[in-house]
C-alpha positions as CSV (number, residue, x, y, z in Angstrom):
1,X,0.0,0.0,0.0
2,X,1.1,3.2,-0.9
3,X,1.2,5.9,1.5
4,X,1.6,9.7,-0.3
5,X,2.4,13.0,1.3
6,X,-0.7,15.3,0.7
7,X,0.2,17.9,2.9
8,X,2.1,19.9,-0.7
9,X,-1.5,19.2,-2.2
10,X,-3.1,20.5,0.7
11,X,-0.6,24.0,1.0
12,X,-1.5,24.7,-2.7
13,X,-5.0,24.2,-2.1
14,X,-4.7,26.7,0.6
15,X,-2.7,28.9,-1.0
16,X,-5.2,29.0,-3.9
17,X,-8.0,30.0,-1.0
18,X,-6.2,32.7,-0.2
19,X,-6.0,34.3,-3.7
20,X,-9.5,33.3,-4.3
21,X,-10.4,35.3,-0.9
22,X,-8.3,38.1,-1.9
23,X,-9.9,38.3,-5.6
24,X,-13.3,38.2,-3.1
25,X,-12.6,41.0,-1.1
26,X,-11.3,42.9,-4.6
27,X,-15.5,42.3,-5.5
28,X,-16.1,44.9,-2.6
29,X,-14.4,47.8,-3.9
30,X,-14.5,46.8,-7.9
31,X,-18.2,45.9,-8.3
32,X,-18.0,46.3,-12.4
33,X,-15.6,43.6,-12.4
34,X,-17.3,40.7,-10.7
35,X,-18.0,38.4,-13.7
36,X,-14.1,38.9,-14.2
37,X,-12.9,38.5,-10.7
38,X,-15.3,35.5,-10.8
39,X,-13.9,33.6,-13.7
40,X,-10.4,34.3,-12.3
41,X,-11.5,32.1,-9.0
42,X,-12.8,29.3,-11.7
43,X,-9.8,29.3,-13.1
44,X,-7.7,29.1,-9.6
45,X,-9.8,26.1,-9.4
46,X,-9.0,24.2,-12.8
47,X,-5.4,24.4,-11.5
48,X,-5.9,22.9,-8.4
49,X,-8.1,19.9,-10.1
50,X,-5.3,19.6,-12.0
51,X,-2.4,20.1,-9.4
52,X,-4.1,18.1,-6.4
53,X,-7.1,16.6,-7.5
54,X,-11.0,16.4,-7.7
55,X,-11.2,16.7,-3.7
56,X,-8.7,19.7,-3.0
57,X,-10.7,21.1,-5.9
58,X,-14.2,20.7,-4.4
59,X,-12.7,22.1,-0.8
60,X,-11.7,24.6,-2.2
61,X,-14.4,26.1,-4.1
62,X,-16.3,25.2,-0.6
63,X,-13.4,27.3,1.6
64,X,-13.7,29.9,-1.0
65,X,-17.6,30.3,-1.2
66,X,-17.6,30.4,2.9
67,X,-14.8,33.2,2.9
68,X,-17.1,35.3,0.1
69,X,-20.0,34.6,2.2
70,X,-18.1,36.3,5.3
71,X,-16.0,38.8,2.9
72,X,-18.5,40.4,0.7
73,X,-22.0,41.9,0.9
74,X,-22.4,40.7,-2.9
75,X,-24.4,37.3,-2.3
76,X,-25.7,37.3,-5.7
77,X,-21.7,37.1,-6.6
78,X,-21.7,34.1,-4.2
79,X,-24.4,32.1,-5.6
80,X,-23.0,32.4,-9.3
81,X,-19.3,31.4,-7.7
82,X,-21.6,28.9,-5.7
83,X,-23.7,27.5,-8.3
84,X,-21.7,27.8,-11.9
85,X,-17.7,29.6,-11.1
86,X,-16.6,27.5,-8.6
87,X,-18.6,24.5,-9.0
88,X,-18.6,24.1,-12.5
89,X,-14.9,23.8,-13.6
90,X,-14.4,20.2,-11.3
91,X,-18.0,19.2,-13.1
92,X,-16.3,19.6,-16.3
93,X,-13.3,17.5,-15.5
94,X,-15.2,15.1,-13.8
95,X,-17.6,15.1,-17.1
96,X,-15.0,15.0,-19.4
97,X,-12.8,12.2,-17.9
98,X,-15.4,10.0,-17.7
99,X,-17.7,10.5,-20.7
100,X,-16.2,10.0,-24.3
101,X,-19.3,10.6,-26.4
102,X,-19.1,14.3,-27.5
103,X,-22.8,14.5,-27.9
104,X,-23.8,12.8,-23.9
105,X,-21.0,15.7,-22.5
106,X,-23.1,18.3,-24.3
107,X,-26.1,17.0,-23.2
108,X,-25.3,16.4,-19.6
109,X,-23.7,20.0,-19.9
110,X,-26.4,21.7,-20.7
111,X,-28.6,20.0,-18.1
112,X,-26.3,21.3,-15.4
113,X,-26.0,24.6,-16.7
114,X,-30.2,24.5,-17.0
115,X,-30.2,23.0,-13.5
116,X,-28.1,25.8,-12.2
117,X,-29.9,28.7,-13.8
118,X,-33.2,27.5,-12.1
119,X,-31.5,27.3,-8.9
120,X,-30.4,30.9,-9.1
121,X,-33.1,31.9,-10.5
122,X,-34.8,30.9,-7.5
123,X,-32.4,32.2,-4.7
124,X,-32.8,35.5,-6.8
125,X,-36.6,35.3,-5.9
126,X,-36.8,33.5,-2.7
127,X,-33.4,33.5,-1.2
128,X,-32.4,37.5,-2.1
129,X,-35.4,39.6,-1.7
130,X,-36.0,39.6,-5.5
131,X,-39.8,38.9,-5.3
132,X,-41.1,42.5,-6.2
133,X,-39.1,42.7,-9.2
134,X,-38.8,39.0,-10.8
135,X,-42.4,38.7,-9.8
136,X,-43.4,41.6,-11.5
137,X,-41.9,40.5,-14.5
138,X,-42.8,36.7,-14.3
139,X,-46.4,37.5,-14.3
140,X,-46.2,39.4,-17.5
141,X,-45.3,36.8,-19.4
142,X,-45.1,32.6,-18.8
143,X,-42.1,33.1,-21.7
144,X,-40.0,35.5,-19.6
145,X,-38.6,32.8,-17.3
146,X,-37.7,30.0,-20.1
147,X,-36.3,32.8,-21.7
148,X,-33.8,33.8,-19.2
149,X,-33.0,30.3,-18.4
150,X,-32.2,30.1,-22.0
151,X,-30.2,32.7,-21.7
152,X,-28.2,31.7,-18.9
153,X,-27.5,28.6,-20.6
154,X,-26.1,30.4,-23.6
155,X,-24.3,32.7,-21.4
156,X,-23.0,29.1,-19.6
157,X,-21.7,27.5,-22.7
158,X,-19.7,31.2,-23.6
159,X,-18.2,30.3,-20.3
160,X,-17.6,26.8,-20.9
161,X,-15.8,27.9,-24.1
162,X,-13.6,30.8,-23.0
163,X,-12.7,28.0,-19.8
164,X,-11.4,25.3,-22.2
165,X,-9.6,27.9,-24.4
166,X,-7.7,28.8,-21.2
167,X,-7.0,25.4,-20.2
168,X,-6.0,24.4,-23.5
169,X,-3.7,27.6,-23.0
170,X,-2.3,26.7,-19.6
171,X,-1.8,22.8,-20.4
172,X,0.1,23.9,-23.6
173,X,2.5,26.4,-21.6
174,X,2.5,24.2,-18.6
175,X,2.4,20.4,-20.3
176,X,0.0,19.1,-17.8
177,X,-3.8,17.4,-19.2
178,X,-7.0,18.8,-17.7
């Protein structure tokens, strides 16, 4: 049985939560970059899938949402790092590595990135005091709310191509599969 030293894994991993909760606290006084800031984290998390693994990945992005919950007073910020920027980037490996069938990973794709725009959809009504103004809008229309979900999607799969573009990027420069 082989017995490996995790503590480097778990130092980077930490380390990584520190520039994430740095970029987080950057979010308080540079509100027009948040998306930005936020794909920065994601991308602090595709290295550490690919430096320490699937689990240091997942504690992470957990670490990291529970700092922006205590750093920032931006919680919609939190539930998109929660629900697509810091989740998202260890579903892709994880979908990825295990699925060969280009047409099943686009599928099961866009059923998480559906899944994840009716989630915050929901904490934007229910969860952040949204109710006056989403409900205003959803009962004008039964289309409005499949429409923004199909938005987000779209918006998603922007995300999920700028993300591979970088990792193809960083695994080129740094010789290192995602």
């Amino acid at each position: 049985m082989k017995n490996s030293n995790t503590n480097p894994k778990l130092a980077f991993s930490g380390m990584m939560t520190a520039v994430s909760a740095v970029l987080a606290l950057m979010m308080n006084f540079l509100p027009f970059n948040t998306i930005f800031l936020l794909i920065i984290m994601s991308l602090l998390i595709c290295v550490v899938t690919q430096k320490a693994g699937v689990v240091y990945a997942l504690c992470t992005a957990a670490a990291t949402s529970l700092i922006m919950l205590l750093l920032t007073w931006q919680y919609a910020a939190v539930a998109e790092y929660v629900l697509m920027f810091g989740t998202y980037p260890v579903i892709k490996y994880i979908i990825e590595s295990k699925i060969n069938n280009v047409k099943t990973e686009r599928t099961v794709k866009t059923l998480y990135f559906a899944f994840a725009s009716v989630l915050f959809m929901l904490a934007a009504v229910y969860i952040f005091g949204g109710a006056e103004f989403w409900g205003e809008w959803f009962s004008k229309s039964v289309v409005i709310p499949y429409l923004l979900i199909v938005v987000m999607v779209l918006a998603a799969w922007v995300f999920d191509i700028v993300l591979t573009q970088i990792i193809y990027v960083y695994n080129r420069m740094f010789g290192r599969r995602f």
